[in-house]
N, CA and C atoms as a LAMMPS dump frame, in Angstrom:
ITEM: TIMESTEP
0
ITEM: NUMBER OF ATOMS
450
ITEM: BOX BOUNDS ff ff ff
-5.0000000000000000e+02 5.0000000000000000e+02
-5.0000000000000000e+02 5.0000000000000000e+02
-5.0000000000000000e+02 5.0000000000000000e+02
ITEM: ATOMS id mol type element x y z
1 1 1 N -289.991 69.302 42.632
2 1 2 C -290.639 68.023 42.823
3 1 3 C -290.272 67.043 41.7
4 2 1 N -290.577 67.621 40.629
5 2 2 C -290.088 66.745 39.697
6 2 3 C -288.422 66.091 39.089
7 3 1 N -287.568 66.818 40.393
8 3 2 C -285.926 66.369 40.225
9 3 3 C -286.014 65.646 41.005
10 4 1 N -286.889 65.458 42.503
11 4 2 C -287.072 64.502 42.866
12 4 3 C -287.684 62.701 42.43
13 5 1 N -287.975 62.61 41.557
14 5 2 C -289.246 61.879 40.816
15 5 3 C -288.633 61.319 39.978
16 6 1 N -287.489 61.944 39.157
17 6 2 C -286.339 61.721 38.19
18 6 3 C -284.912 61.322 39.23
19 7 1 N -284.808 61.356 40.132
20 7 2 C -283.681 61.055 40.986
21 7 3 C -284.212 59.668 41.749
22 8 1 N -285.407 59.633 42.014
23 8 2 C -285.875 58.34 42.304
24 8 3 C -285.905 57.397 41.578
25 9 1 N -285.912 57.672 40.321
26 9 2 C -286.451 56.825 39.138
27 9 3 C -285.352 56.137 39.234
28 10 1 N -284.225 57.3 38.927
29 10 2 C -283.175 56.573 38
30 10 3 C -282.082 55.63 39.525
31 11 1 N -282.296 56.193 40.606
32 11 2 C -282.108 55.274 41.223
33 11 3 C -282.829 54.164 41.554
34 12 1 N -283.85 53.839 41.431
35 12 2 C -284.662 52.699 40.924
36 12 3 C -283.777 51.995 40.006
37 13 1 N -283.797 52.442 38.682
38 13 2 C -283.318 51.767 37.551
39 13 3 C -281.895 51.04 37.785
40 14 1 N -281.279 52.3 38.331
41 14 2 C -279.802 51.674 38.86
42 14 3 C -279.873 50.517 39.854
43 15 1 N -280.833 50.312 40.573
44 15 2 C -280.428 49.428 41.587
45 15 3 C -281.02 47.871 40.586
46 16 1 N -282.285 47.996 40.282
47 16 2 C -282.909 47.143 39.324
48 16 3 C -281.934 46.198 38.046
49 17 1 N -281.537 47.244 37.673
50 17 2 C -280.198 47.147 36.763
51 17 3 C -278.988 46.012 37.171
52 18 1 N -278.565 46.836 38.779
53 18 2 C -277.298 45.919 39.161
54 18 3 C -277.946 44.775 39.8
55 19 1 N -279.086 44.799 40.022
56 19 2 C -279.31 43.269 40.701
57 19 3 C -279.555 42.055 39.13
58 20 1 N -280.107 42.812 38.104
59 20 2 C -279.729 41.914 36.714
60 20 3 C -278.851 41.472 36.457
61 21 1 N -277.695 42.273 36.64
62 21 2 C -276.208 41.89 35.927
63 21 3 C -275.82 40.937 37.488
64 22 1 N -276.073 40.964 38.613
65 22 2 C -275.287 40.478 39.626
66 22 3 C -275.533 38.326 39.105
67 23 1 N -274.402 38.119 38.835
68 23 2 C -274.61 36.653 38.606
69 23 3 C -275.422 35.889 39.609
70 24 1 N -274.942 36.051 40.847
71 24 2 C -275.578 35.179 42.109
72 24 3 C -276.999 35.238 42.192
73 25 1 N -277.445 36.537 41.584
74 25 2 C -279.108 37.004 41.713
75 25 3 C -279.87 35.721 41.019
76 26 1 N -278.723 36.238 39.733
77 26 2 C -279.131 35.61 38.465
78 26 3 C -279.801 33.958 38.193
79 27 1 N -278.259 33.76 39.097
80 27 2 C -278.357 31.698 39.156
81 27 3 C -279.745 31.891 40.692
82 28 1 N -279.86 32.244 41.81
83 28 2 C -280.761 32.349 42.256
84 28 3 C -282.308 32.262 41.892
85 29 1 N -282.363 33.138 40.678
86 29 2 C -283.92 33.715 40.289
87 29 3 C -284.281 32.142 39.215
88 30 1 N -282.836 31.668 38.472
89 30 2 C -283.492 30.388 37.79
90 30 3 C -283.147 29.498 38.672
91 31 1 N -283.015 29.099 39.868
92 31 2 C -283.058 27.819 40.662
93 31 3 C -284.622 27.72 41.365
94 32 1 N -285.1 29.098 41.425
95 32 2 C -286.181 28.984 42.093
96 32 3 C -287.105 28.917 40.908
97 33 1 N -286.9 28.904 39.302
98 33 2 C -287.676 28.076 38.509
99 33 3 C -287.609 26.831 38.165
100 34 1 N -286.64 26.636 38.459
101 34 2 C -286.377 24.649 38.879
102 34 3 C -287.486 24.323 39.97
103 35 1 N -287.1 25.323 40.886
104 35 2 C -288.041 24.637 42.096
105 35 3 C -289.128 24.864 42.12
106 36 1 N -289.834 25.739 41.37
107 36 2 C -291.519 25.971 41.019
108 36 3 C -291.67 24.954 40.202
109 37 1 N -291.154 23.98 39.216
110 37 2 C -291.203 23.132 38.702
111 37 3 C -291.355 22.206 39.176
112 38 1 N -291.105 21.596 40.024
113 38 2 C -291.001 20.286 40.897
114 38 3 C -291.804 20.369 41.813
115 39 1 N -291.976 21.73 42.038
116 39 2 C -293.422 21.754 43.335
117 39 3 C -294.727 21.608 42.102
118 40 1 N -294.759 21.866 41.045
119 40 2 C -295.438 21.439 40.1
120 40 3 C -295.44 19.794 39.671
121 41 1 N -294.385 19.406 39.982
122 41 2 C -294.372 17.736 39.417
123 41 3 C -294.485 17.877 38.442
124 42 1 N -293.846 18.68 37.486
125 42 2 C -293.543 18.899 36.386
126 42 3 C -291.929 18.408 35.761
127 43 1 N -291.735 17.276 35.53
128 43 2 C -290.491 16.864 35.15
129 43 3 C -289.642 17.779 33.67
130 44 1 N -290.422 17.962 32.907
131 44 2 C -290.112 18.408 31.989
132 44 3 C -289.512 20.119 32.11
133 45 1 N -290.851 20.727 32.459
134 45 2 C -290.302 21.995 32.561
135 45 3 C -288.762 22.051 33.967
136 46 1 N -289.053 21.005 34.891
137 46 2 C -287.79 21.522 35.515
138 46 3 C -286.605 20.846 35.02
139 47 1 N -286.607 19.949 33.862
140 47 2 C -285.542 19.983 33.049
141 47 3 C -284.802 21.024 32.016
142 48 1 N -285.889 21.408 31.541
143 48 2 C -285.709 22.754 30.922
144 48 3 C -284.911 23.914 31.42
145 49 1 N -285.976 23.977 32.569
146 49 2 C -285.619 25.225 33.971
147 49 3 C -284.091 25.113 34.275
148 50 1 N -283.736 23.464 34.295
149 50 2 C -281.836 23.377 34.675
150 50 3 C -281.363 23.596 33.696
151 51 1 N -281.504 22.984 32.324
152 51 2 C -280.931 24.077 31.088
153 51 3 C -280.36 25.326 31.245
154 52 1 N -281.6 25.618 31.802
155 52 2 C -281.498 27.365 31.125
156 52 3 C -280.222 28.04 32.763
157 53 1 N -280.728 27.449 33.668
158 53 2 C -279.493 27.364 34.746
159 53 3 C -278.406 27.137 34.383
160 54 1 N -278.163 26.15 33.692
161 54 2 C -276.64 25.828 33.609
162 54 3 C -276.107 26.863 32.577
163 55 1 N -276.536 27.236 31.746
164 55 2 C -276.453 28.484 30.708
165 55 3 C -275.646 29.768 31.605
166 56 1 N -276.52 29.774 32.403
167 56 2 C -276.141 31.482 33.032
168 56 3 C -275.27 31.125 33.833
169 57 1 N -274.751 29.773 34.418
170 57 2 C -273.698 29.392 35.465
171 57 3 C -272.227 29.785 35.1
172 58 1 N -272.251 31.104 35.59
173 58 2 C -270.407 31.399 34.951
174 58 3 C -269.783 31.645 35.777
175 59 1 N -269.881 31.731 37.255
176 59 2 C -268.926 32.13 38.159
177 59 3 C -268.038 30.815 38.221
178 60 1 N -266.543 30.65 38.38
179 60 2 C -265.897 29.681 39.043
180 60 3 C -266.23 29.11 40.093
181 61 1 N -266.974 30.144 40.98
182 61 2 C -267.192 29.539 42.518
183 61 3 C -268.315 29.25 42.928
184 62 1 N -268.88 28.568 41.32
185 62 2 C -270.44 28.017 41.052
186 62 3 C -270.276 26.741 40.469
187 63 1 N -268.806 25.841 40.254
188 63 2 C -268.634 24.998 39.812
189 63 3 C -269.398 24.05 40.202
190 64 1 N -269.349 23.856 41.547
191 64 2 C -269.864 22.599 42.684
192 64 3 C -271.818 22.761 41.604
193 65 1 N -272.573 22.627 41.66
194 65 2 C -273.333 23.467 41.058
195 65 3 C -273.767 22.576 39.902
196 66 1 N -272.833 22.676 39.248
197 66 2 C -273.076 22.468 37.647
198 66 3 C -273.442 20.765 37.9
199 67 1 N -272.912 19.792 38.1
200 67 2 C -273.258 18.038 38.43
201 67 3 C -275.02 18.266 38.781
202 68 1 N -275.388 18.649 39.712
203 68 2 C -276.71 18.914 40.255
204 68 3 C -277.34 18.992 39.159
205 69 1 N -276.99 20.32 38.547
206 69 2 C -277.926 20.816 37.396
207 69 3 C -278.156 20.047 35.89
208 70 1 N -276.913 19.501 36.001
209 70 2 C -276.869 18.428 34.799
210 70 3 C -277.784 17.429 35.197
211 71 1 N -277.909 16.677 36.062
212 71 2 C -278.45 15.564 36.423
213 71 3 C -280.177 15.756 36.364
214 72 1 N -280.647 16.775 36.41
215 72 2 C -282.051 17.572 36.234
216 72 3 C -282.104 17.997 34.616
217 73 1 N -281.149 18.446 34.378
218 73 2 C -281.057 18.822 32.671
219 73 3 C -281.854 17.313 32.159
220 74 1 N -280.775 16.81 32.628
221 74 2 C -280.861 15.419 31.667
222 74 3 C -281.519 14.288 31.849
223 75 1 N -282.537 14.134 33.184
224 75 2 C -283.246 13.324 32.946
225 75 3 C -285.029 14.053 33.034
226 76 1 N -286.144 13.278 33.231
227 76 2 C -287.616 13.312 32.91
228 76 3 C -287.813 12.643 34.441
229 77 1 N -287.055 11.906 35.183
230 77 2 C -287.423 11.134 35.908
231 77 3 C -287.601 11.819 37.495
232 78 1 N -288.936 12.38 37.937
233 78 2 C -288.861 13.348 39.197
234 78 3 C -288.338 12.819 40.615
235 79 1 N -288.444 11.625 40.384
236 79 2 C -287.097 11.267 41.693
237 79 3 C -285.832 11.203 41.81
238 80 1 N -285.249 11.204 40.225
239 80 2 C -283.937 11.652 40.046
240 80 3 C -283.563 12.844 39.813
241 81 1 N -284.225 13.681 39.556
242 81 2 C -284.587 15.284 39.718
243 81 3 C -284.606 15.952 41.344
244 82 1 N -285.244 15.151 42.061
245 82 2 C -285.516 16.024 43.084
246 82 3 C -284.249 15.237 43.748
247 83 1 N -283.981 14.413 43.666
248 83 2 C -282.771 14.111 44.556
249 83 3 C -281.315 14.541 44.485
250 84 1 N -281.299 14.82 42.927
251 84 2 C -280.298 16.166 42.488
252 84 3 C -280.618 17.754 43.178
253 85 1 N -282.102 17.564 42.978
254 85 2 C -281.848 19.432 43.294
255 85 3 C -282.029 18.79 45.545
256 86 1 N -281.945 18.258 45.908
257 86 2 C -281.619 17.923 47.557
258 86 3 C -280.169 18.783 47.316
259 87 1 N -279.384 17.921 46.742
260 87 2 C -278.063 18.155 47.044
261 87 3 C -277.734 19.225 46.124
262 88 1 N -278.091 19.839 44.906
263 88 2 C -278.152 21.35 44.488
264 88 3 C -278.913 22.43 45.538
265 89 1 N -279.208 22.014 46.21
266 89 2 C -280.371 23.147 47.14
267 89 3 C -279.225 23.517 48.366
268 90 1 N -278.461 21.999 49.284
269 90 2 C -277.491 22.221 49.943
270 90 3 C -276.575 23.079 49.26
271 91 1 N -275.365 22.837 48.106
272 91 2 C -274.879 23.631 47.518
273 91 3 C -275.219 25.29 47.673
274 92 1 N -276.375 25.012 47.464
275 92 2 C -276.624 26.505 46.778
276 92 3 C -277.298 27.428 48.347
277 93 1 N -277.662 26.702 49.198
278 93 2 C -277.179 27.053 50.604
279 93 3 C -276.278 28.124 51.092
280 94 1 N -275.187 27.076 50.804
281 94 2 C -273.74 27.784 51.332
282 94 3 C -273.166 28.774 50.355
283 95 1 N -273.422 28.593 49.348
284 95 2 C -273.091 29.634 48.023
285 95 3 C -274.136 30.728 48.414
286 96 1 N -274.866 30.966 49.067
287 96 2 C -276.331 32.011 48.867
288 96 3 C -275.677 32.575 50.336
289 97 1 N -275.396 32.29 51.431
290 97 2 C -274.44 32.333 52.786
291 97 3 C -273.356 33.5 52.178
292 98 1 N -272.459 32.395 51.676
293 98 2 C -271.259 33.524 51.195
294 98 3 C -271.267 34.757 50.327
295 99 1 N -272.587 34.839 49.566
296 99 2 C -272.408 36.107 48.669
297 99 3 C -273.578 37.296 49.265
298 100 1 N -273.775 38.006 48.137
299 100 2 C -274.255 39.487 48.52
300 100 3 C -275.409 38.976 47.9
301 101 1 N -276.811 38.851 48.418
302 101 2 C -278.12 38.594 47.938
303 101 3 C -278.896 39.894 48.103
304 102 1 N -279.76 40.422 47.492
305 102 2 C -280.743 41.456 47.331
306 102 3 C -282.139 41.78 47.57
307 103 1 N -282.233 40.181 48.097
308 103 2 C -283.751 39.894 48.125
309 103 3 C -283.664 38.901 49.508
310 104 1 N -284.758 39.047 50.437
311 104 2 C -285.068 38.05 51.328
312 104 3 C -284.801 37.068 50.84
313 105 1 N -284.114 35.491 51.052
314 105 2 C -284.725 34.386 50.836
315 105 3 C -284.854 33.22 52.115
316 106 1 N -285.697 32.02 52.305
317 106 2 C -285.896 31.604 52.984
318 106 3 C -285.592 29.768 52.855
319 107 1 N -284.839 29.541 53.812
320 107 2 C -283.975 27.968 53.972
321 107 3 C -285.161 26.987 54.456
322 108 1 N -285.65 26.189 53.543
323 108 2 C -286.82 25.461 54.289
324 108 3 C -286.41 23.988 54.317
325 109 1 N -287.134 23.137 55.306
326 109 2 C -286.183 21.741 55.406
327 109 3 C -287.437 20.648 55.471
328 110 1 N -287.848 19.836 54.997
329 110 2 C -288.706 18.888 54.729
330 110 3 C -288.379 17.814 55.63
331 111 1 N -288.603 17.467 56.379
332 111 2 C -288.211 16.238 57.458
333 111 3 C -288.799 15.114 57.097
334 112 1 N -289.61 14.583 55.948
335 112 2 C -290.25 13.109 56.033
336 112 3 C -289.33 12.933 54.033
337 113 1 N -288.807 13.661 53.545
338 113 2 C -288.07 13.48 52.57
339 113 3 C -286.713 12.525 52.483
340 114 1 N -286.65 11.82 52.103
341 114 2 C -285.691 10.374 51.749
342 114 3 C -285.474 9.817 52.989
343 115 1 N -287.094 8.954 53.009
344 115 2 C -286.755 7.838 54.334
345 115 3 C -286.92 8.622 55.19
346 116 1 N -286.955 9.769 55.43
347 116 2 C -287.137 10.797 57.295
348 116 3 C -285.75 11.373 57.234
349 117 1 N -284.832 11.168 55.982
350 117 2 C -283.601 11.945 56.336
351 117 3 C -284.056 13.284 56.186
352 118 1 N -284.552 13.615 55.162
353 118 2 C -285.084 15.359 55.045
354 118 3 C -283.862 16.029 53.76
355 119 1 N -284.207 16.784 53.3
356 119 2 C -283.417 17.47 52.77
357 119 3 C -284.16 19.273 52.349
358 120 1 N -283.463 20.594 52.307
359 120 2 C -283.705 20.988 52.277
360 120 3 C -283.8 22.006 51.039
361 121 1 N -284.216 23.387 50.745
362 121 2 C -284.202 23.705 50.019
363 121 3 C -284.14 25.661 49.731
364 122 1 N -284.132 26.774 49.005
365 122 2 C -284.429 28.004 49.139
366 122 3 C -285.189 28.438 48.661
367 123 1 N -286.118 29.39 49.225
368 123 2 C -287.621 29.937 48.567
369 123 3 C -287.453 31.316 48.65
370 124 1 N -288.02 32.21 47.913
371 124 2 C -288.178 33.593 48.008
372 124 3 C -289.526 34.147 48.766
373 125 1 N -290.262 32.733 49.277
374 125 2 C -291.745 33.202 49.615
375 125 3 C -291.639 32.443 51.491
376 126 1 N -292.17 33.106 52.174
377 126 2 C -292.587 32.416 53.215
378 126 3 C -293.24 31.064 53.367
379 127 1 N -294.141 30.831 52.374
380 127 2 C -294.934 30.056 52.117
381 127 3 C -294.833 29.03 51.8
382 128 1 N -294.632 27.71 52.543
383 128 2 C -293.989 26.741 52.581
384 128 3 C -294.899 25.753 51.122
385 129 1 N -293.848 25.643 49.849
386 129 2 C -294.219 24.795 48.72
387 129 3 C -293.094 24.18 48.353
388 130 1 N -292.832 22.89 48.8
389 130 2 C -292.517 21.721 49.092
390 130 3 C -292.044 21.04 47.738
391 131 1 N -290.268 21.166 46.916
392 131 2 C -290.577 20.694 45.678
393 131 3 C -290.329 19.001 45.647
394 132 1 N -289.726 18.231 47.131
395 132 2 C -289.97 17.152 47.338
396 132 3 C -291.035 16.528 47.005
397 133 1 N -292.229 16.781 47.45
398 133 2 C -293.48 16.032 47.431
399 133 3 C -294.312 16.869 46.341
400 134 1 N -294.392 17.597 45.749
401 134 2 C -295.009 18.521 45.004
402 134 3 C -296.78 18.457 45.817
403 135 1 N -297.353 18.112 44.413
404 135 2 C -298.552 18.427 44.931
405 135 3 C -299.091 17.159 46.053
406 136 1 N -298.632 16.069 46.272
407 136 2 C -298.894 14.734 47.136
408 136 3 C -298.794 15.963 48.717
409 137 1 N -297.554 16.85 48.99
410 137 2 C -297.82 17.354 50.269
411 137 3 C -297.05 18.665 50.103
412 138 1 N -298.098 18.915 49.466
413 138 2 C -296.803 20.956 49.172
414 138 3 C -296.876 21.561 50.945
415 139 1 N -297.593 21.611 51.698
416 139 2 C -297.299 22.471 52.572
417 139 3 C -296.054 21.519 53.626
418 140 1 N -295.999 20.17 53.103
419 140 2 C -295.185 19.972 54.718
420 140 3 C -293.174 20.402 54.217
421 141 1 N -293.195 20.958 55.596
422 141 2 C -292.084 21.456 55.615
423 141 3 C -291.592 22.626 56.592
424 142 1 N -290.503 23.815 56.974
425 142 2 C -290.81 24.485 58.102
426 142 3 C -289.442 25.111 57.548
427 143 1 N -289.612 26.545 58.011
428 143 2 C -288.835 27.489 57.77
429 143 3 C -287.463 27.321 59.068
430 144 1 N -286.431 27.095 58.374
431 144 2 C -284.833 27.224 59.009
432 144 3 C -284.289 28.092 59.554
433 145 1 N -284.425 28.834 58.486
434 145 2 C -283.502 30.584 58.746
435 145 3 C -284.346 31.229 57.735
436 146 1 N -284.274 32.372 58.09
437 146 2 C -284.869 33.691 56.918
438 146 3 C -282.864 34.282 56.559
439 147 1 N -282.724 34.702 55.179
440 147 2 C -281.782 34.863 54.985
441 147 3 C -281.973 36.284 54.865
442 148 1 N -280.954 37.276 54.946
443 148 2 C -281.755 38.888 54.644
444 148 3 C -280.647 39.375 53.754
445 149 1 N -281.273 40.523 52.834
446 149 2 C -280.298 41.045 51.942
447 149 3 C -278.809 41.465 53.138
448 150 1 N -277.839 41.528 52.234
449 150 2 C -276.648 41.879 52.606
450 150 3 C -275.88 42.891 51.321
């Protein structure tokens, strides 16, 4: 019983492990602290939050990426923030499409966001929190696609 218990573990650890080192996880797990930020209306911390994003951004085929994140780095201003992470959220869309993800995540699309154009975004939660409108209308919005590990 107990080689069982120790064979679980350490495959635990191993899998835990490679989803740390996997870059895509990586830039994933801090975009969705950008975006807890802004569903906060918190300008600051999701400036921070793109900091610390652009830091861990090392793949080549994460270039597209980096403009978005700068533009959130560097300003305080949450409409120039969220209108960067619109078009960082598309980006990171099709980048989250093409690679090997580990975790559910979920494509949500805001329809009354810039003028009724909408723009959308990725969540790890079902639970529709809205970093367009933060707290003015966290629930509006509606699930796209569910993405599933691959």
């Amino acid at each position: 019983m107990k080689i069982y218990l120790i064979i679980a573990t350490l495959l635990f650890s191993a899998v835990t492990h490679a989803q740390e080192k996997d870059p895509v996880m990586q830039v994933i797990d801090q975009y969705m602290k950008v975006k807890d930020a802004l569903v906060k209306s918190d300008a600051t911390a999701a400036a921070k939050e793109a900091g610390l994003l652009l830091k861990i951004l090392q793949s080549p085929k994460m270039d597209n990426l980096a403009m978005d994140i700068k533009t959130i780095a560097a300003t305080k201003d949450l409409e120039k923030q969220r209108a960067a992470f619109a078009s960082l959220s598309a980006d990171m869309y099709m980048q989250v499409r093409a690679s090997k993800i580990h975790t559910t995540l979920y494509y949500l699309h805001c329809q009354k966001y810039n003028n009724g154009r909408g723009a959308s975004w990725l969540s790890k939660e079902s639970v529709i929190r809205n970093p367009y409108y933060g707290n003015a209308m966290p629930p509006c919005g509606s699930i796209v696609e569910t993405l599933r590990p691959k």
